[in-house]
N, C-alpha and C positions, 0 to 999 in steps of 0.2 A: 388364802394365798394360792394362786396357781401355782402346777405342776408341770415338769413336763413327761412323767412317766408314774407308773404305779411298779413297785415291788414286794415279791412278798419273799421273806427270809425266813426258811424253815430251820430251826436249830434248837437242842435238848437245852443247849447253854443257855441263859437269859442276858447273861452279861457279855459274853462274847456277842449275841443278836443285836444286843444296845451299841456297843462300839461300833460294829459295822453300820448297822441304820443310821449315826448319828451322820455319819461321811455323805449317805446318800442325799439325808434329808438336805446336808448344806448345799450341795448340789441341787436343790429344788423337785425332788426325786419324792412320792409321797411311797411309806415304807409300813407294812404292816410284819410282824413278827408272829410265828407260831410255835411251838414247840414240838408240833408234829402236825400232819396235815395229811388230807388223801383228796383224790380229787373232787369227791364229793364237795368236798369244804368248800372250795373256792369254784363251784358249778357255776354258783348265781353270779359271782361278778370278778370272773378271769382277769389276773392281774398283767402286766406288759411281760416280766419277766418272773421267773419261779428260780432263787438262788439256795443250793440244799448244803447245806455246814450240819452234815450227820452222818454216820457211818456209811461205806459204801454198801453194806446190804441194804440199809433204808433208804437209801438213793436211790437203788436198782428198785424196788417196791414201788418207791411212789413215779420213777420216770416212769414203768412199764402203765401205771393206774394210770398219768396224765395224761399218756399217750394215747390210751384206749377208751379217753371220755372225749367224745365228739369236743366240748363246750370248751375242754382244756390242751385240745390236739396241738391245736397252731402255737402254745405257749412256749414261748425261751424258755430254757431251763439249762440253768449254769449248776456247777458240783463242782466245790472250792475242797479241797483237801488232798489234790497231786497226784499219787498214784491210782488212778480210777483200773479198777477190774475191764477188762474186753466189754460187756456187756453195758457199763455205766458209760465210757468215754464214747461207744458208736451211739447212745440213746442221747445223749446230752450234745446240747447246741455248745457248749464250752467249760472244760475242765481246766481249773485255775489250778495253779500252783500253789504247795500246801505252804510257802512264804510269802507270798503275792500280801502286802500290807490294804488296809479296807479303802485307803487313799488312790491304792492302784485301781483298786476294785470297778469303782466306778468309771472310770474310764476305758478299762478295755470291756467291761459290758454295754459300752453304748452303742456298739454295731447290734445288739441284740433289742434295746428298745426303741430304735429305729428303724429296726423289718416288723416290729409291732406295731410303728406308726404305720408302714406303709399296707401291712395288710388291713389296719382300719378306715384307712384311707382310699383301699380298695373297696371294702364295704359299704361304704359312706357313697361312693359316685356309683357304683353298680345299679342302686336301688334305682328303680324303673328307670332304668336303662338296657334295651334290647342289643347286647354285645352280641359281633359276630362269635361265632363258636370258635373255639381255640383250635389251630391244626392240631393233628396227629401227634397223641401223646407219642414222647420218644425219650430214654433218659440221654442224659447229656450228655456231650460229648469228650473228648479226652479233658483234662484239664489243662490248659500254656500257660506255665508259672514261667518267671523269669529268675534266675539266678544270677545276681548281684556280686561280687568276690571285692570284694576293697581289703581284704587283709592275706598278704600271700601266705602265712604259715596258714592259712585254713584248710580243713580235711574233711570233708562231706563225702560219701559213696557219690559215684557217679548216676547210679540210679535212686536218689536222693529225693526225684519231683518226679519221676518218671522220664520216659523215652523222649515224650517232646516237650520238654522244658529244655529253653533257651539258657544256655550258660555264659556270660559274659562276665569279662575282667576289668576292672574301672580304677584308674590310677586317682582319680579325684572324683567327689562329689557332682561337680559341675559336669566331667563324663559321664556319670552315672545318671543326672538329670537328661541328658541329650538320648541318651539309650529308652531309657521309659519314655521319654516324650516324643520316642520318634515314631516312624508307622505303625511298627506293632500293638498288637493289643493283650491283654494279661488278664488271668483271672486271682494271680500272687503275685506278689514280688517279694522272693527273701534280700535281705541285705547283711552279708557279711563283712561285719569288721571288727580292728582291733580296738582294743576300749581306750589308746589314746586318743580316736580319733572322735570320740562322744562328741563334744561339744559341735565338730563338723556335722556329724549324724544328724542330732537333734534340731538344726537349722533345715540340713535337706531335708528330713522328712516334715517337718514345718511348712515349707515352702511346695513341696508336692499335698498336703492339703487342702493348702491355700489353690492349689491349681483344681477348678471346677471341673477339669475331663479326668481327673484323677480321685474325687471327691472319696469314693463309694470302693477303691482299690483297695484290698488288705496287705498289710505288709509286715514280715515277720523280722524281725530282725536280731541277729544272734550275734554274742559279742562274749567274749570272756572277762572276768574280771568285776561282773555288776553286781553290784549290793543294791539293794531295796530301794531307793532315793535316785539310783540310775535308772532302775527299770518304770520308777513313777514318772520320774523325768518325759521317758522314753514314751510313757504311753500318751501322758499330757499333748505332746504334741500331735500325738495320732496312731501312732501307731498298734495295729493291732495286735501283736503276740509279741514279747520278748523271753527269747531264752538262754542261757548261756551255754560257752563253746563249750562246757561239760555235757551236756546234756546229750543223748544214747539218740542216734539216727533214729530209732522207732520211736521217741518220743517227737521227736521233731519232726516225722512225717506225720505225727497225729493231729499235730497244731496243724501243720499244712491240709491235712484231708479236712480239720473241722474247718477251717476259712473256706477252703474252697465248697465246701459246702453251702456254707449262707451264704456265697455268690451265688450259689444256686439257685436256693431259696427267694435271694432278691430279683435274680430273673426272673423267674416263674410268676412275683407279685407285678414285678414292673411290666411285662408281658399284658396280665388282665388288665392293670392301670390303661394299657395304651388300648386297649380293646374299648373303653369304655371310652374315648373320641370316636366319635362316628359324625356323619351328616348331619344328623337328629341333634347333634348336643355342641356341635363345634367345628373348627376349621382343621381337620384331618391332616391338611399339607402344612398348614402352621404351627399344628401341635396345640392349640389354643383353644379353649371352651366360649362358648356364648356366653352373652349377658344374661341371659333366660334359664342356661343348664347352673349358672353359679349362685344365682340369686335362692332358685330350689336345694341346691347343694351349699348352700352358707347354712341355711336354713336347718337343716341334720348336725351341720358341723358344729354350728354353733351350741343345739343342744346337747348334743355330747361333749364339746368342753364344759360346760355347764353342769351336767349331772356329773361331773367326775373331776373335776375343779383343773382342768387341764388347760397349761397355755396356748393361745393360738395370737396370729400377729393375719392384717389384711393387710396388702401397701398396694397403693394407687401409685401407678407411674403415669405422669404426663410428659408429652413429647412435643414442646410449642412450636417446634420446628414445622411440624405434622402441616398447623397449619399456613403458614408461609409458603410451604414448597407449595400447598394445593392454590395459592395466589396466582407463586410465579410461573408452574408449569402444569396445573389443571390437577384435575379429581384422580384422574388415571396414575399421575406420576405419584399422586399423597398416598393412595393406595398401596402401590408398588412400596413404597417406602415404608409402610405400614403393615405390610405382612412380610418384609424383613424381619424390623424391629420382632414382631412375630415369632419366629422360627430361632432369630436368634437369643430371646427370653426364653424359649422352651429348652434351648442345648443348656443355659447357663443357670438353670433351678435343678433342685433335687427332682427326682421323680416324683417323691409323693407330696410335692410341693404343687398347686393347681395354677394356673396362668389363664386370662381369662380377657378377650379384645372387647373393650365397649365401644369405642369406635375408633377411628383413623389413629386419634393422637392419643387414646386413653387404653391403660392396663391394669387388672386388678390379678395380684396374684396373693394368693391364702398359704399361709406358713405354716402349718398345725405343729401341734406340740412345740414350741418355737414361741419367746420371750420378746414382744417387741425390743430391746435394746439390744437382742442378737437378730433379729428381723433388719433392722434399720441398716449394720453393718454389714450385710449379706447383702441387702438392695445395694446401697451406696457403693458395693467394692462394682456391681453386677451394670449401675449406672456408668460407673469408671471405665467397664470394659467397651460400654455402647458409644460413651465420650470419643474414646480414640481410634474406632471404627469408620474410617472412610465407605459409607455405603453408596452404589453405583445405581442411579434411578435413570433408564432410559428416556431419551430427550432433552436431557438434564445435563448441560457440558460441562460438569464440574462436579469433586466428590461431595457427597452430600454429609453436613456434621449434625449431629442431634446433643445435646443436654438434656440429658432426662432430670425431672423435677419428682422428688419420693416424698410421698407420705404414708404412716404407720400408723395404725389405730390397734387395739385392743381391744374385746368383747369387754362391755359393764353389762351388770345385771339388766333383764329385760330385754335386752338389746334385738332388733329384726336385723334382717341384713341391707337392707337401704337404711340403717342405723349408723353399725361400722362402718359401710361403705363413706359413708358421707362425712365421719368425723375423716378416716384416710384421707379422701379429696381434700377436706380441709386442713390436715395437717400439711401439703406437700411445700418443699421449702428445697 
């Protein structure tokens, strides 16, 4: 059975380790258990994420050990049991709450095995590939969180996110959606509110997931009144951190300093990811890889889902319009219209999603860790958005419409990549 992540669960308990793993595994999440661990153990085959359920001095042991083994540096490493020491909660990618049920669990850890996909997904296209050099290392810059108020008895320090964090007041939801969706850009958004208004919350933040330029935005959101079943609720939809309106300003800036940190993190992989389009491998202004650089890079990808039973999804988009237009208005105008489509499949995939032009009217883009029947609803929402898109092809006195046509395939044993390619092309419907 595919996977779409590896974890490993360090804990003295066995039974406690069993309860938690079982949530994961339902999740498709492949879970090994240890009782104690050092980096050593896990050298030869580093897992996505390292989750430690053991006292905070053996926390602090083994984050210091993983940190300082080359093979285990880049590993998540979440520490579930609430009040973490200074030293455990700055080493650790995310310190859970010593209530957080094993149901929550898996959900606010999936920002964490998905900057694991994306740095194996930087590995995977790097290989003989001559990236330019990265500028001028520099650490980062301030952090622009956005602060949220939907509940007027709220009381946060004014220095709460920092000096330039944006503070805005939102009488509704639907204000709240216009504010984040407008020019600005965020590396947070907390959202306060009062816990009548849950049921509102759990739909906005629903729907700011469902929004693709919002995808990868952390959102913290703090509410008084949540028992266990709220804050699952809470996370299910997407949300990354829930805390309640008890909870001491320093803890609350800690959940904010750890998100904005794996924004960090996700830049600095997304940054290499874009380095690895050049000339040599792709269309640089379209965001899009050759037929040539994906076939070599299927080819790695495929055997690492392979050796690690991991899911991956290909989908072929076709564009029959592609060729019509190149009928009624020539090669120039199909072109045009074809590194739109282009440009605009690259804004609307994940990052460490690959997009890939085989010609005027065809597209293959590879999903990794990604289940064809969540493949297929991520094309088909992403075909939706190309549908109602009036594109503007010079010479062409009219706006131009496309229906893209998606097919999904899935790696079977053996498989080359003009294998999956060809079941995708033939699946498209």
């Amino acid at each position: 059975m595919s996977n779409i992540g590896n974890l490993c669960i360090v804990c003295p308990d066995r039974d406690r380790s069993a309860r938690v793993a079982v949530h994961f595994e339902r999740a498709r999440y492949r879970v090994e258990t240890r009782a104690a661990a050092e980096a050593e153990d896990l050298r030869a085959n580093p897992p996505d994420v390292v989750l430690i359920l053991d006292t905070p001095e053996a926390a602090a042991r083994m984050l210091r050990d993983l940190r300082e083994t080359p093979e285990t540096a880049d590993v998540s490493i979440a520490f579930a049991d609430g009040d973490a020491p200074g030293d455990v909660a700055d080493a650790a990618d995310d310190v859970l709450p010593a209530d957080l049920d094993a149901d929550a669990m898996v959900f606010r850890l999936q920002p964490l095995f998905r900057l694991a996909t994306m740095r194996c997904e930087m590995r995977l296209r790097a290989q003989g590939v001559e990236m330019p050099p990265p500028g001028p290392a520099h650490a980062p810059g301030p952090a622009r969180a956005l602060y949220l108020g939907l509940d007027p008895a709220a009381t946060l320090p004014a220095d709460f996110l920092g000096r330039d964090a944006v503070w805005e007041s939102a009488a509704s939801t639907a204000e709240a959606e216009a504010i984040i969706t407008g020019p600005g850009t965020y590396d947070l958004v907390v959202v306060d509110a009062p816990h009548p208004r849950l049921e509102e919350i759990l739909a906005f933040c629903r729907d700011m997931r469902d929004n693709p330029r919002l995808f990868n935005l952390p959102f913290l959101v703090r509410m008084p009144g949540l028992d266990a079943a709220d804050a699952r609720d809470l996370y299910r939809v997407g949300v990354s951190r829930v805390i309640g309106a008890g909870a001491t300003a320093a803890a609350a800036q800690s959940e904010a300093r750890s998100l904005i940190a794996l924004q960090n993190n996700r830049t600095a992989v997304r940054e290499a990811l874009r380095r690895t389009l050049t000339e040599a491998t792709g269309h640089p202004r379209q965001a899009v890889y050759t037929e040539d650089f994906l076939k070599r890079y299927l080819d790695r990808r495929l055997a690492a889902a392979a050796a690690h039973r991991r899911a991956l999804s290909a989908v072929h988009l076709h564009l029959p319009e592609a060729a019509s237009l190149r009928e009624e208005a020539g090669e120039a105008a199909c072109r045009i219209l074809s590194e739109q489509i282009a440009r605009w499949l690259a804004r609307l995939i994940r990052v460490e999603d690959l997009a890939a032009r085989l010609s005027d009217s065809d597209f293959v883009v590879v999903l990794p860790d990604t289940l064809p029947s969540e493949a297929q609803v991520v094309m088909n929402r992403i075909a939706g958005v190309l549908t109602f898109t009036d594109f503007a092809v010079p010479e062409v006195y009219r706006p131009v419409k496309v229906w893209p046509l998606v097919g999904v395939a899935a790696p079977e044993p053996g498989d080359r990549p003009e294998d999956i390619l060809a079941r995708a092309r033939a699946a498209l419907a």
